[in-house]
PDB file of the backbone (N, CA, C, O) and the ligand in Angstrom, with CONECT records:
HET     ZN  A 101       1
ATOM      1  N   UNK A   1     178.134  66.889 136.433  1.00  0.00           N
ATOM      2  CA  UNK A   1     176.863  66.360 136.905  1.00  0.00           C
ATOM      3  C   UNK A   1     177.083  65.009 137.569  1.00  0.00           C
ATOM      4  O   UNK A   1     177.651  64.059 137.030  1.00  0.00           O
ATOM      5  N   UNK A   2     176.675  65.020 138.550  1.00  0.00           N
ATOM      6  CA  UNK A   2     176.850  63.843 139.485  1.00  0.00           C
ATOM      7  C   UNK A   2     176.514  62.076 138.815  1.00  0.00           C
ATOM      8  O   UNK A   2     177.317  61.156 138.967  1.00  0.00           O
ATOM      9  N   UNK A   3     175.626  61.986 138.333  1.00  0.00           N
ATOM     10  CA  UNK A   3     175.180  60.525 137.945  1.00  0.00           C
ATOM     11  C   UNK A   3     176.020  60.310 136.673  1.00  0.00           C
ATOM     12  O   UNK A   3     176.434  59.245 136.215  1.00  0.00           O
ATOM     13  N   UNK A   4     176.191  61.665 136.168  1.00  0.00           N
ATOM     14  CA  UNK A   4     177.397  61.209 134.716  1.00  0.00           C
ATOM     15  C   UNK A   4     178.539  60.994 135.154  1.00  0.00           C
ATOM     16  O   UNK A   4     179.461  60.584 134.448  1.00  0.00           O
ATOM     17  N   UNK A   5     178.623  61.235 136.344  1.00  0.00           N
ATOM     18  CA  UNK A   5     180.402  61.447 136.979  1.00  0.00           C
ATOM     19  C   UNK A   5     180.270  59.678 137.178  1.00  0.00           C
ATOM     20  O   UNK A   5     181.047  58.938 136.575  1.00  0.00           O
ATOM     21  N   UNK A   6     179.204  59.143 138.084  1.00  0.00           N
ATOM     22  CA  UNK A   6     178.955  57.843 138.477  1.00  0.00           C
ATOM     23  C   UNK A   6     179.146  56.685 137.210  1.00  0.00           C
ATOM     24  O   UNK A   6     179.916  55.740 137.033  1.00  0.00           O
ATOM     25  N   UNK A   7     177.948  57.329 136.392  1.00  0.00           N
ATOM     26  CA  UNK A   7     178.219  56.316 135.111  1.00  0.00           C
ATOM     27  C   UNK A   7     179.708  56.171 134.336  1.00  0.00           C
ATOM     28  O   UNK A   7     179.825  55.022 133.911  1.00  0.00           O
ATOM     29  N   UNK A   8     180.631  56.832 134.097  1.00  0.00           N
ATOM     30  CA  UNK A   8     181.374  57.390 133.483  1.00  0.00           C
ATOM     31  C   UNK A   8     182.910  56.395 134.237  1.00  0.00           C
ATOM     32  O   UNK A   8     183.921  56.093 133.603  1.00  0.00           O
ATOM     33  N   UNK A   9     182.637  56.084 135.665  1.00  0.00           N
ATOM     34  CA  UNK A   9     183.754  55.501 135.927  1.00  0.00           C
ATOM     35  C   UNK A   9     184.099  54.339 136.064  1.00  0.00           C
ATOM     36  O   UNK A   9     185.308  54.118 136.130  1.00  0.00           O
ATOM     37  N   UNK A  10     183.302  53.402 136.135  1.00  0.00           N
ATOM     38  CA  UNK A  10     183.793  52.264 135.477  1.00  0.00           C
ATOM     39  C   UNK A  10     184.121  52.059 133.956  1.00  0.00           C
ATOM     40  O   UNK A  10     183.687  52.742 133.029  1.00  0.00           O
ATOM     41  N   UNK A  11     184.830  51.165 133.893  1.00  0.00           N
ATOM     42  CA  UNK A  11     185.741  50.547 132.496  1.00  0.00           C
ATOM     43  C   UNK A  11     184.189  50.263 131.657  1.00  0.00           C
ATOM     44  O   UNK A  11     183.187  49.710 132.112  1.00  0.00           O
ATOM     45  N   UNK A  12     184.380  50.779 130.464  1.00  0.00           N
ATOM     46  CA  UNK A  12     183.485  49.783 129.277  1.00  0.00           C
ATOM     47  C   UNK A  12     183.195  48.493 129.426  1.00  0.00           C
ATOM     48  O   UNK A  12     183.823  47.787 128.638  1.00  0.00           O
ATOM     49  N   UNK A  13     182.681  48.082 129.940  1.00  0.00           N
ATOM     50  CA  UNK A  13     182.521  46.428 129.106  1.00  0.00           C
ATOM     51  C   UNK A  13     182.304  46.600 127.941  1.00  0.00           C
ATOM     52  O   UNK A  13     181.549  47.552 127.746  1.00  0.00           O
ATOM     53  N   UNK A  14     182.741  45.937 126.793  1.00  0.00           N
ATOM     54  CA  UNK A  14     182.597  45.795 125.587  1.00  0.00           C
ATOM     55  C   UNK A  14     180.633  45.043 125.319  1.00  0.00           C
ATOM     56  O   UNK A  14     180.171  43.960 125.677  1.00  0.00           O
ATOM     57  N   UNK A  15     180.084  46.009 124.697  1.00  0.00           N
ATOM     58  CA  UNK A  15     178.959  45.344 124.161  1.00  0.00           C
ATOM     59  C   UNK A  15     177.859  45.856 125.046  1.00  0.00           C
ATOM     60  O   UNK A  15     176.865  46.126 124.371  1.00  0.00           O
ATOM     61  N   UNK A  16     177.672  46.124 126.571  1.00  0.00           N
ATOM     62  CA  UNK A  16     177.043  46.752 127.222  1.00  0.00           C
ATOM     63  C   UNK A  16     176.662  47.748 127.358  1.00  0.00           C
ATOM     64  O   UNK A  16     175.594  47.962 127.930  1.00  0.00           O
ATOM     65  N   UNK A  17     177.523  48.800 126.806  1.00  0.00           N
ATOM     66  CA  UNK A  17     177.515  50.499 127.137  1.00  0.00           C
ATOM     67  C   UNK A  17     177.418  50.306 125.319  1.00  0.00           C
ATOM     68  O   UNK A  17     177.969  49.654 124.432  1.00  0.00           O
ATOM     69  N   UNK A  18     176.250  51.421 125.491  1.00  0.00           N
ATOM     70  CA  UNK A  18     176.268  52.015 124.031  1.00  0.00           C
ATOM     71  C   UNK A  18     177.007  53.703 124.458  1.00  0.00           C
ATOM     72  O   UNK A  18     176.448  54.501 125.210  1.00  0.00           O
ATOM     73  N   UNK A  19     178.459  53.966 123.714  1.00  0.00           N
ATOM     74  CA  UNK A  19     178.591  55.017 124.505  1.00  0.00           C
ATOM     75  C   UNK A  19     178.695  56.251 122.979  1.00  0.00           C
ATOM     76  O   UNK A  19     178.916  55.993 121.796  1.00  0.00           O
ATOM     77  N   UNK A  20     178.448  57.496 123.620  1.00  0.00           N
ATOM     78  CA  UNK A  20     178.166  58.705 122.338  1.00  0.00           C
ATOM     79  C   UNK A  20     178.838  59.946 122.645  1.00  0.00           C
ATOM     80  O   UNK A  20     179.505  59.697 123.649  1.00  0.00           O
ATOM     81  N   UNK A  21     178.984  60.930 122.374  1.00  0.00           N
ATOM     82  CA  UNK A  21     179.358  61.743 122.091  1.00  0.00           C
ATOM     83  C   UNK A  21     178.755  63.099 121.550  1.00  0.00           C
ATOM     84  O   UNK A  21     178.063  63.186 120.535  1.00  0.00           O
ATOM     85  N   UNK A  22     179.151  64.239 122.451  1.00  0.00           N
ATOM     86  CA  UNK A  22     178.146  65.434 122.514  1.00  0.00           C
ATOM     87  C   UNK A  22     178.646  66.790 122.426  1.00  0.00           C
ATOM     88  O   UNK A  22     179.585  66.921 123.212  1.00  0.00           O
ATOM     89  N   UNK A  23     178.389  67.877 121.767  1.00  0.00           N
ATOM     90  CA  UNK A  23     178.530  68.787 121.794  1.00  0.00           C
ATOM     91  C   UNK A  23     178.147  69.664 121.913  1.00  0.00           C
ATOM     92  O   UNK A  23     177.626  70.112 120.892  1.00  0.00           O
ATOM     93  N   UNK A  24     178.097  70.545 123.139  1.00  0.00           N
ATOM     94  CA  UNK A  24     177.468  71.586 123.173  1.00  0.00           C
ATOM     95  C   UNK A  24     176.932  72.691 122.820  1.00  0.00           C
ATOM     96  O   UNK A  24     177.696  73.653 122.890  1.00  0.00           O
ATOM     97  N   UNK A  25     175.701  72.939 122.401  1.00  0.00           N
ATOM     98  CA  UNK A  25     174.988  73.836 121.323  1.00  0.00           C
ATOM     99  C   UNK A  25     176.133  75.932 121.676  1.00  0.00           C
ATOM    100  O   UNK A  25     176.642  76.839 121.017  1.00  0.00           O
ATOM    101  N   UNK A  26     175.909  75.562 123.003  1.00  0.00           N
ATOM    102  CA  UNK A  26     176.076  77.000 123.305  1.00  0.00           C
ATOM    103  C   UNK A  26     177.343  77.219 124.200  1.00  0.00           C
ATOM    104  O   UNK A  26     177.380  78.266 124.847  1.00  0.00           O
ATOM    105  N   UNK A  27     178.448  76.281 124.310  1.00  0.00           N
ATOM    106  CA  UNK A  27     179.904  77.010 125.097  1.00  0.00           C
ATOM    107  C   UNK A  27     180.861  75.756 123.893  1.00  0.00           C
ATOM    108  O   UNK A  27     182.076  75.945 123.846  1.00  0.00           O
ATOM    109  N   UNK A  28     180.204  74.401 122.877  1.00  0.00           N
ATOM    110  CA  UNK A  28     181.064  73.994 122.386  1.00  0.00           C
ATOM    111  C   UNK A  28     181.548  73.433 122.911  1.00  0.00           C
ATOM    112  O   UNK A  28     182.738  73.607 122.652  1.00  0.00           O
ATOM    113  N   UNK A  29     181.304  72.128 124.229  1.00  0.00           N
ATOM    114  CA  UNK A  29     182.353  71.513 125.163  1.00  0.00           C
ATOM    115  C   UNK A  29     181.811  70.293 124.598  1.00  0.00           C
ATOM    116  O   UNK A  29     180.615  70.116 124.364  1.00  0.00           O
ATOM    117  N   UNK A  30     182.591  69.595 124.425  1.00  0.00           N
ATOM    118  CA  UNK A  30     182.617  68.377 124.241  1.00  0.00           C
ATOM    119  C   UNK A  30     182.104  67.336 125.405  1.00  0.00           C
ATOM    120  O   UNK A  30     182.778  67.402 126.434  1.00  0.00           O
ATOM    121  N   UNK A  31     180.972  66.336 125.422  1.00  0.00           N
ATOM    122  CA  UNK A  31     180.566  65.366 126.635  1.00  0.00           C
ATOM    123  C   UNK A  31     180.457  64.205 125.743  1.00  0.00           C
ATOM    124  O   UNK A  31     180.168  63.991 124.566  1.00  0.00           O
ATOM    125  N   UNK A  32     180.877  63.410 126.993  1.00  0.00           N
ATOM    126  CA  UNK A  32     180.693  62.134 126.815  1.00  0.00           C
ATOM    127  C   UNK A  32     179.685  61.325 127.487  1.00  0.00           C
ATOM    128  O   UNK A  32     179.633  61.275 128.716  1.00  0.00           O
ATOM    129  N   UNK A  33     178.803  60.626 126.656  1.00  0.00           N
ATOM    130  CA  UNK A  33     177.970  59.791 127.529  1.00  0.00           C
ATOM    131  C   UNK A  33     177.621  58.548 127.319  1.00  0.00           C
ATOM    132  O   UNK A  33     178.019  58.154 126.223  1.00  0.00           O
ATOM    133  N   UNK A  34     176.879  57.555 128.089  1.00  0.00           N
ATOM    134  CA  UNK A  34     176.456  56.040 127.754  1.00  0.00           C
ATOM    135  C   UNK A  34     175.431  55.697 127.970  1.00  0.00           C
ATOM    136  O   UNK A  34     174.776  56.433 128.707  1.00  0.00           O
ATOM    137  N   UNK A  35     174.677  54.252 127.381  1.00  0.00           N
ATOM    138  CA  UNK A  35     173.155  54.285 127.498  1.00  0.00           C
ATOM    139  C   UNK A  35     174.060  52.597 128.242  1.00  0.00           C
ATOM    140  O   UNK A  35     175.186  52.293 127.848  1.00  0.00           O
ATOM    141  N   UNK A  36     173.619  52.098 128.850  1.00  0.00           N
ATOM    142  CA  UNK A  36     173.403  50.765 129.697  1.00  0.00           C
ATOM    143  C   UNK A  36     172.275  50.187 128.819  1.00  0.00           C
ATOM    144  O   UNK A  36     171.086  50.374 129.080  1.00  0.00           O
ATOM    145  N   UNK A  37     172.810  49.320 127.537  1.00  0.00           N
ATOM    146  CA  UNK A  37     171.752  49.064 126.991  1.00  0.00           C
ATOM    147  C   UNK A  37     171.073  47.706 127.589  1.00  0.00           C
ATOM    148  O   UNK A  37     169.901  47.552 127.246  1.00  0.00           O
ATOM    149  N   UNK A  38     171.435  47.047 128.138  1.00  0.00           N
ATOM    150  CA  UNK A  38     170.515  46.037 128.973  1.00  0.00           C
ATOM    151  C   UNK A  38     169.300  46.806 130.219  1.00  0.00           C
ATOM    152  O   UNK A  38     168.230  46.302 130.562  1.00  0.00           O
ATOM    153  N   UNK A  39     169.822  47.988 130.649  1.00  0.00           N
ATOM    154  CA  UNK A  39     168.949  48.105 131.567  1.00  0.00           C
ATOM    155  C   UNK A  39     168.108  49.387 131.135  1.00  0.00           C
ATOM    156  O   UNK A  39     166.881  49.477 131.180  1.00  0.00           O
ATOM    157  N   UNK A  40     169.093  50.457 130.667  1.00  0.00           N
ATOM    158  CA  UNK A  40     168.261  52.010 130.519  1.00  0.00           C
ATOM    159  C   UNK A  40     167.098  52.240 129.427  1.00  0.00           C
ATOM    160  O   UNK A  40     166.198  53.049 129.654  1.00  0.00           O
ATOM    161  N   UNK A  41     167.149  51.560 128.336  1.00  0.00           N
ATOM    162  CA  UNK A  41     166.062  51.961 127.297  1.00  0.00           C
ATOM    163  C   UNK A  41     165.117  51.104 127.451  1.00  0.00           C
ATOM    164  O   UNK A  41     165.323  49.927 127.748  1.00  0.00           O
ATOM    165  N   UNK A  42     163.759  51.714 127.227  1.00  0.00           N
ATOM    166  CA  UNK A  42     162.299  50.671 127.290  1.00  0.00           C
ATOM    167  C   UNK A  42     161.862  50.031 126.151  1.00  0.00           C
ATOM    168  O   UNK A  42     162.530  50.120 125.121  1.00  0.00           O
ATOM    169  N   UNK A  43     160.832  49.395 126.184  1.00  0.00           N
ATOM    170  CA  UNK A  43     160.544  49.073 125.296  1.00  0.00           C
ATOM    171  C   UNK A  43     159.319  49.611 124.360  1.00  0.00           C
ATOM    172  O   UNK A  43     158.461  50.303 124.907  1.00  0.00           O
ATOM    173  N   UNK A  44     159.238  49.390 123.318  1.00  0.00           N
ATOM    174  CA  UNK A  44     158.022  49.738 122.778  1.00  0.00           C
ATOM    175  C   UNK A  44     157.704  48.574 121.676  1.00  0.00           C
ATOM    176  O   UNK A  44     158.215  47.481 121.435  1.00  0.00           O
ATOM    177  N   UNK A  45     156.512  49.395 121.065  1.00  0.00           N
ATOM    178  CA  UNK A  45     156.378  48.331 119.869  1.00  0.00           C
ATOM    179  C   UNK A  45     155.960  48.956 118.645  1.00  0.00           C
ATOM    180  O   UNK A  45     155.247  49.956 118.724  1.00  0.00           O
ATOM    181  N   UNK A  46     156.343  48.458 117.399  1.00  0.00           N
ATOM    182  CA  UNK A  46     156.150  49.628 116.319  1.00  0.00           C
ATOM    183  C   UNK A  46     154.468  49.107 115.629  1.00  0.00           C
ATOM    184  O   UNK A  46     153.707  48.470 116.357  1.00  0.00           O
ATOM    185  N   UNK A  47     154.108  49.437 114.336  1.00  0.00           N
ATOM    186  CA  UNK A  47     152.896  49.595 113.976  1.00  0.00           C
ATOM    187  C   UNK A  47     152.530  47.895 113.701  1.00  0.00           C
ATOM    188  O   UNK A  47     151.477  47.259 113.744  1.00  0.00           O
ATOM    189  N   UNK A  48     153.861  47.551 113.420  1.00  0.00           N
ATOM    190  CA  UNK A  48     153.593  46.075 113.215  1.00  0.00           C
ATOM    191  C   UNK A  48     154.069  45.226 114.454  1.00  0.00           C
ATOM    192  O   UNK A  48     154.588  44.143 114.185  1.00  0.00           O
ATOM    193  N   UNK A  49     153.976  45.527 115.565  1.00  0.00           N
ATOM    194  CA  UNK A  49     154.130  44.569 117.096  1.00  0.00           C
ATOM    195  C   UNK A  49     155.228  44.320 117.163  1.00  0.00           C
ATOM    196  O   UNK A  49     155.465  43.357 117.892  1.00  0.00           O
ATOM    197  N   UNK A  50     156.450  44.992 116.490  1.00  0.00           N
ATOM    198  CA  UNK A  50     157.701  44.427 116.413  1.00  0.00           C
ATOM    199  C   UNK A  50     158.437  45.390 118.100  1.00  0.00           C
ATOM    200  O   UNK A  50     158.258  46.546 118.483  1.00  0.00           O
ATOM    201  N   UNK A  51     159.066  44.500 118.567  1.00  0.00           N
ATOM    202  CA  UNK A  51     159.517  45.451 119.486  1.00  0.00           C
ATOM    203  C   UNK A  51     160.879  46.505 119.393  1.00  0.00           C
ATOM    204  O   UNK A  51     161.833  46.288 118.646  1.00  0.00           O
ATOM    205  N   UNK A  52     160.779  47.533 120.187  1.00  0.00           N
ATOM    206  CA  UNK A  52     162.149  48.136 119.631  1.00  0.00           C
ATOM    207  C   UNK A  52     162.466  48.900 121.193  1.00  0.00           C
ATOM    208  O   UNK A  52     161.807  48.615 122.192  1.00  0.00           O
ATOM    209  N   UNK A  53     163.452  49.783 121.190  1.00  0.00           N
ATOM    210  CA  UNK A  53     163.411  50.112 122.552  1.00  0.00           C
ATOM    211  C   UNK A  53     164.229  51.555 122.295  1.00  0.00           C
ATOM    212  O   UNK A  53     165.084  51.793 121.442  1.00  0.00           O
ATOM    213  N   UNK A  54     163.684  52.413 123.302  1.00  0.00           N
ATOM    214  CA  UNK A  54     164.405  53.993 122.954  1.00  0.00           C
ATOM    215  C   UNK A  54     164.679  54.291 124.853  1.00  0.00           C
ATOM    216  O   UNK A  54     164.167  53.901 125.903  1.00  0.00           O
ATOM    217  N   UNK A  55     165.590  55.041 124.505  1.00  0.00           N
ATOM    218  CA  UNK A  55     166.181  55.725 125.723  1.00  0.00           C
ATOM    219  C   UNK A  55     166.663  57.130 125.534  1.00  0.00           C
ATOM    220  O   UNK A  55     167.635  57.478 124.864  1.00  0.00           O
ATOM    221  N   UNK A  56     165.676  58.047 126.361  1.00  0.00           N
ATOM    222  CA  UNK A  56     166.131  59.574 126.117  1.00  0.00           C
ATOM    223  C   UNK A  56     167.118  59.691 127.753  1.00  0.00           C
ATOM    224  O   UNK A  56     167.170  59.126 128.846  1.00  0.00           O
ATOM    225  N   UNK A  57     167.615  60.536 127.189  1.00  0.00           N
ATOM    226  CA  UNK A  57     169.007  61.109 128.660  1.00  0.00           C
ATOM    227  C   UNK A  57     168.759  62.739 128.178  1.00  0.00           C
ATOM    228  O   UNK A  57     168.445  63.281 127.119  1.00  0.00           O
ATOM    229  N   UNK A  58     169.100  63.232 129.640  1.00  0.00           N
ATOM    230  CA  UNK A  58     169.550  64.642 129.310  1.00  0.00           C
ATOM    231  C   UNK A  58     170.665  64.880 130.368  1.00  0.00           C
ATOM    232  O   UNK A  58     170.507  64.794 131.586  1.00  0.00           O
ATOM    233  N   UNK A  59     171.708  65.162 129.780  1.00  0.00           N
ATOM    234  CA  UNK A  59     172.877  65.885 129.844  1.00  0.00           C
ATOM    235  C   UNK A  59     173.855  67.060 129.672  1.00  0.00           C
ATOM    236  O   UNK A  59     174.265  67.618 128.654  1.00  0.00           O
ATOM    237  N   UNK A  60     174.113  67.273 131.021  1.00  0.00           N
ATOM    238  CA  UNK A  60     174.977  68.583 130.998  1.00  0.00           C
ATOM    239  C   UNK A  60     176.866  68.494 131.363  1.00  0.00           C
ATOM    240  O   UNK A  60     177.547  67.708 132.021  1.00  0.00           O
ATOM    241  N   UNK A  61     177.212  69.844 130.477  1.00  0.00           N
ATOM    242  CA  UNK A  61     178.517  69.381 130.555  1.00  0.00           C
ATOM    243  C   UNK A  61     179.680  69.783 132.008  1.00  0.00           C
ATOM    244  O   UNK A  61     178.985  70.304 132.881  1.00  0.00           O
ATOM    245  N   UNK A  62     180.523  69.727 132.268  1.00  0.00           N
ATOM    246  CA  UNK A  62     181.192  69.832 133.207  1.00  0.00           C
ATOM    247  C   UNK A  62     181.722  71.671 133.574  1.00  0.00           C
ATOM    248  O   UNK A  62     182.341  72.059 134.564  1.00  0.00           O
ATOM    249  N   UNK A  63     181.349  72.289 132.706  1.00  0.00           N
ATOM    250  CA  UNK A  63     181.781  73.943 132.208  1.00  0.00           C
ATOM    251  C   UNK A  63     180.702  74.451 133.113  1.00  0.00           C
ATOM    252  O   UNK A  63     179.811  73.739 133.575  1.00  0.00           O
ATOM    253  N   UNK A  64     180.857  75.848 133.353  1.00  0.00           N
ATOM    254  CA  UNK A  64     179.976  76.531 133.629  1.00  0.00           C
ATOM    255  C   UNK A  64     179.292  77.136 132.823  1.00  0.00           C
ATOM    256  O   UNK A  64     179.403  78.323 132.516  1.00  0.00           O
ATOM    257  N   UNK A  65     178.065  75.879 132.172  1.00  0.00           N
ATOM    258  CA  UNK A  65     177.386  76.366 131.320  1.00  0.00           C
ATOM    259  C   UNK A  65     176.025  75.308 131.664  1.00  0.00           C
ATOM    260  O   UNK A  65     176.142  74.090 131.792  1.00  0.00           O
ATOM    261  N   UNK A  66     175.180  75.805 131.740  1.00  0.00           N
ATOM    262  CA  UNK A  66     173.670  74.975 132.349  1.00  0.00           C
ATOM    263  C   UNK A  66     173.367  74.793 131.017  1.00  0.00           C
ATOM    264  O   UNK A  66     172.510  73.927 131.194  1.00  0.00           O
ATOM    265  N   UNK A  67     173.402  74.934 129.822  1.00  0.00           N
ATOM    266  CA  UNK A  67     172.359  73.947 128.527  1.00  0.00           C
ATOM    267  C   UNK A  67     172.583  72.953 128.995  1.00  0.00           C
ATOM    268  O   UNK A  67     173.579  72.618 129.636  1.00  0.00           O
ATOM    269  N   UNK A  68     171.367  72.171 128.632  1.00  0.00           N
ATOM    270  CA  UNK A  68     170.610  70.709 128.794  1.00  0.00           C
ATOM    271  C   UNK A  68     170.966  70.480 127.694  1.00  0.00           C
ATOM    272  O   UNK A  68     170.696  71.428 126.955  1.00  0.00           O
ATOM    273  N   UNK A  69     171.567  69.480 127.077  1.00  0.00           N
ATOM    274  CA  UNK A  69     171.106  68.336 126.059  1.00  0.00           C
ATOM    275  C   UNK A  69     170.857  67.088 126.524  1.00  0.00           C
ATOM    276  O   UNK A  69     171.336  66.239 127.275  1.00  0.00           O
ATOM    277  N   UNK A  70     169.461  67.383 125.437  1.00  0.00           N
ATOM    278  CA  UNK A  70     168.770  65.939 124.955  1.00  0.00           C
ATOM    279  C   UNK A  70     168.674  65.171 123.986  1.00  0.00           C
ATOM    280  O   UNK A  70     168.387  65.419 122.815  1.00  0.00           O
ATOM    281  N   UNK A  71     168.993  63.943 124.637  1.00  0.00           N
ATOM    282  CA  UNK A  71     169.092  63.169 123.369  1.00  0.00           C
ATOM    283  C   UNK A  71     168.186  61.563 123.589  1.00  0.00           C
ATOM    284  O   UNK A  71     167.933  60.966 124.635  1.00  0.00           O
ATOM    285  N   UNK A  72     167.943  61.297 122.534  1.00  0.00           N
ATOM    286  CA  UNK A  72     166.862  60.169 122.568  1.00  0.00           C
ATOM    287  C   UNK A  72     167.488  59.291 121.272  1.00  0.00           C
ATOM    288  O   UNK A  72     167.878  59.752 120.200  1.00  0.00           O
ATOM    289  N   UNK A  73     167.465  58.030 121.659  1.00  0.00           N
ATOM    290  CA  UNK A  73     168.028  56.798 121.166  1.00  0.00           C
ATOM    291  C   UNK A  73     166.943  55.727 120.799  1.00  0.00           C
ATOM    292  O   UNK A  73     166.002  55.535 121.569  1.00  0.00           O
ATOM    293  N   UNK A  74     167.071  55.019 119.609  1.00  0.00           N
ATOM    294  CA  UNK A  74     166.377  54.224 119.340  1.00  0.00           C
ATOM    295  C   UNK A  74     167.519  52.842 118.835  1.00  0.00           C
ATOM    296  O   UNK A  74     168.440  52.741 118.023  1.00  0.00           O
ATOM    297  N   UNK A  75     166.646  51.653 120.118  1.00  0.00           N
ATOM    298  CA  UNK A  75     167.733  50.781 119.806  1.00  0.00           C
ATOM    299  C   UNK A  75     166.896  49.609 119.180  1.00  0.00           C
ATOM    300  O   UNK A  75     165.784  49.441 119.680  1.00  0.00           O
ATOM    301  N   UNK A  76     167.243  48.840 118.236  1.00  0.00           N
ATOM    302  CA  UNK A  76     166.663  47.784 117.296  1.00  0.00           C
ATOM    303  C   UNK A  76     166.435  46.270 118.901  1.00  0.00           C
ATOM    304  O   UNK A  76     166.804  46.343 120.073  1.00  0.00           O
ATOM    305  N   UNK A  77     165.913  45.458 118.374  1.00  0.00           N
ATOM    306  CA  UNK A  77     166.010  44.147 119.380  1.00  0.00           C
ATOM    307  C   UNK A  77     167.042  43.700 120.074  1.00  0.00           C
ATOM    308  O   UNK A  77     167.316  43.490 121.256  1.00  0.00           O
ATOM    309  N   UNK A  78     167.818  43.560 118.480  1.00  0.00           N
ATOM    310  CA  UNK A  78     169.668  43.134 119.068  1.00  0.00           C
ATOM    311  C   UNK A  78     170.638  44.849 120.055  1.00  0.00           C
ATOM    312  O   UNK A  78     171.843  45.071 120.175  1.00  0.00           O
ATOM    313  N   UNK A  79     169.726  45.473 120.425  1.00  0.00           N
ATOM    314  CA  UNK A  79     170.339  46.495 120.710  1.00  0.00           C
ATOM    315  C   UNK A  79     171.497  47.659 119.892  1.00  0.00           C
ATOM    316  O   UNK A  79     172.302  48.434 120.406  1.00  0.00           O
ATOM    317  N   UNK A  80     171.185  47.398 118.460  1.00  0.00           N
ATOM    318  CA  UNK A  80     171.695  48.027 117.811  1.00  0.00           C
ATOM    319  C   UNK A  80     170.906  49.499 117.752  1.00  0.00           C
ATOM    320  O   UNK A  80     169.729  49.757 118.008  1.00  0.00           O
ATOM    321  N   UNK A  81     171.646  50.087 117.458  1.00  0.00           N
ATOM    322  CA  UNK A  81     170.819  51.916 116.837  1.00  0.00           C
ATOM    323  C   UNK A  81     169.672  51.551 115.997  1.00  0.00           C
ATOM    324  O   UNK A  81     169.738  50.424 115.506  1.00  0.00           O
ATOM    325  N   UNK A  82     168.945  52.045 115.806  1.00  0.00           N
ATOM    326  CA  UNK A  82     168.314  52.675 114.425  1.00  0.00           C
ATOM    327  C   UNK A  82     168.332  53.815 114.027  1.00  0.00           C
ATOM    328  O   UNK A  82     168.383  54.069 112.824  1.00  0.00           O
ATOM    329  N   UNK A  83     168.283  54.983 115.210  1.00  0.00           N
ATOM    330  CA  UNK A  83     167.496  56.103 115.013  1.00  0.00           C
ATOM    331  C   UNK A  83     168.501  57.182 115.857  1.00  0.00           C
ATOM    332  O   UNK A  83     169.353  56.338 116.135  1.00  0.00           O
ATOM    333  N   UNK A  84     168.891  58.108 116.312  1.00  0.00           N
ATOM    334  CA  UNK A  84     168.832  59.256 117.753  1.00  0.00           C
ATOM    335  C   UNK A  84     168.839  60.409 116.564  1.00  0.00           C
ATOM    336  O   UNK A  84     169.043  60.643 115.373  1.00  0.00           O
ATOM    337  N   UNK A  85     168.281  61.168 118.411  1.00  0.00           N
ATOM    338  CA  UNK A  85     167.967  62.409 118.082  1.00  0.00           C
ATOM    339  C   UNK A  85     168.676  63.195 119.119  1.00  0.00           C
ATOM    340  O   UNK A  85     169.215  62.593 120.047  1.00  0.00           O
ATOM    341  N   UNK A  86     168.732  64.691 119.031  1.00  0.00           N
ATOM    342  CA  UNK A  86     169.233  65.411 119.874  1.00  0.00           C
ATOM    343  C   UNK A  86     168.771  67.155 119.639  1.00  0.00           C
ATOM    344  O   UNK A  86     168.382  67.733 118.624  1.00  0.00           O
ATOM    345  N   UNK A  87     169.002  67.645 121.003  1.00  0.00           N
ATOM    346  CA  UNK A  87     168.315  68.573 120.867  1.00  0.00           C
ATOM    347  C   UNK A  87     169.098  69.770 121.746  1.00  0.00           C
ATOM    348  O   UNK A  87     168.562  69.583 122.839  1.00  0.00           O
ATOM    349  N   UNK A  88     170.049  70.905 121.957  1.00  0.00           N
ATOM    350  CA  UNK A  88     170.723  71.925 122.297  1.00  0.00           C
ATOM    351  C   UNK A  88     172.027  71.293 122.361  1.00  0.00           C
ATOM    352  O   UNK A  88     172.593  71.202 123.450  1.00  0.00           O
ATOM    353  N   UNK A  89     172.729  70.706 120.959  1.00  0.00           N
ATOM    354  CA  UNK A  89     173.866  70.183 120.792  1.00  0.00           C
ATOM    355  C   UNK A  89     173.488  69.115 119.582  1.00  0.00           C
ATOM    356  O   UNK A  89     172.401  68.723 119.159  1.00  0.00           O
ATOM    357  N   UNK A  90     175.409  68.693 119.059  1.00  0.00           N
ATOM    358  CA  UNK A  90     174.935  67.830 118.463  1.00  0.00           C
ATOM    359  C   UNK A  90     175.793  66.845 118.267  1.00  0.00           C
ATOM    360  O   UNK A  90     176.894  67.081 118.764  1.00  0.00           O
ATOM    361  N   UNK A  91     175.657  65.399 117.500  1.00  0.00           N
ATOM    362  CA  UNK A  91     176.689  64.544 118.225  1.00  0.00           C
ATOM    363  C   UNK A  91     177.948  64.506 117.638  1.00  0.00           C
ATOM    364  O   UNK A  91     177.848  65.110 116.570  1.00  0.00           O
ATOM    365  N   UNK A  92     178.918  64.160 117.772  1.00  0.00           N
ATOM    366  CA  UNK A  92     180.067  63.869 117.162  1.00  0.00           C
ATOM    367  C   UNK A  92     180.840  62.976 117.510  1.00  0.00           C
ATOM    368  O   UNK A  92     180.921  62.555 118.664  1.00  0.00           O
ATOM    369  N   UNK A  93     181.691  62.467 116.277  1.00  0.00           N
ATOM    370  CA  UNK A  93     181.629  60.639 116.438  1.00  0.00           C
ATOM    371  C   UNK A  93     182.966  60.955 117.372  1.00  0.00           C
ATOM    372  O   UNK A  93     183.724  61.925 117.389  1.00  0.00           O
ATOM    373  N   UNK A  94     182.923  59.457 118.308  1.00  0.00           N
ATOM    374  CA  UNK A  94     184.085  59.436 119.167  1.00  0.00           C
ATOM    375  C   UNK A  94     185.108  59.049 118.311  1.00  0.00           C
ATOM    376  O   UNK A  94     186.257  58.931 118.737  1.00  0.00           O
TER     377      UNK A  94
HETATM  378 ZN    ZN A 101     177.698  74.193 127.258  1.00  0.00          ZN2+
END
């Protein structure tokens, strides 16, 4: 997929890329992906005005296999995790 091919080639900066790891519900291929946590996730606010920020992606793998996975991220203030979810796959740690 073209924009994963884009994201995917520059070097890590350390601390910028939240990056994850994916597996495909239905051929089993392993993907790799990253959230740009300064720019890609929004913001929200929880019941108590606190802010937090989530970023859903959907991604496909390089195989000839069209499942979509989705996955949705919940990142704390300091841009840490709290939360993801995923949905036709599932994650596995890099
Ligand atoms: Zn697949």
């Amino acid at each position: 997929m073209k924009f994963l091919k884009n994201l995917l080639s520059p070097p890590n900066p350390t601390g910028k890329f939240y990056t994850f790891s994916v597996k495909c519900k239905r051929c089993g291929e392993t993907i790799h992906g990253q959230v740009n946590v300064y720019n890609e996730p929004s913001m929200e606010l929880d019941q108590k005005g606190k802010p937090y920020y989530t970023c859903r992606k959907v991604i496909m793998g390089n195989e000839h296999c069209f499942q979509q996975i989705e996955v949705l991220f919940k990142f704390d203030a300091g841009k840490r995790v709290l939360d993801r979810e995923i949905i036709g796959g599932e994650f596995v740690e890099n």
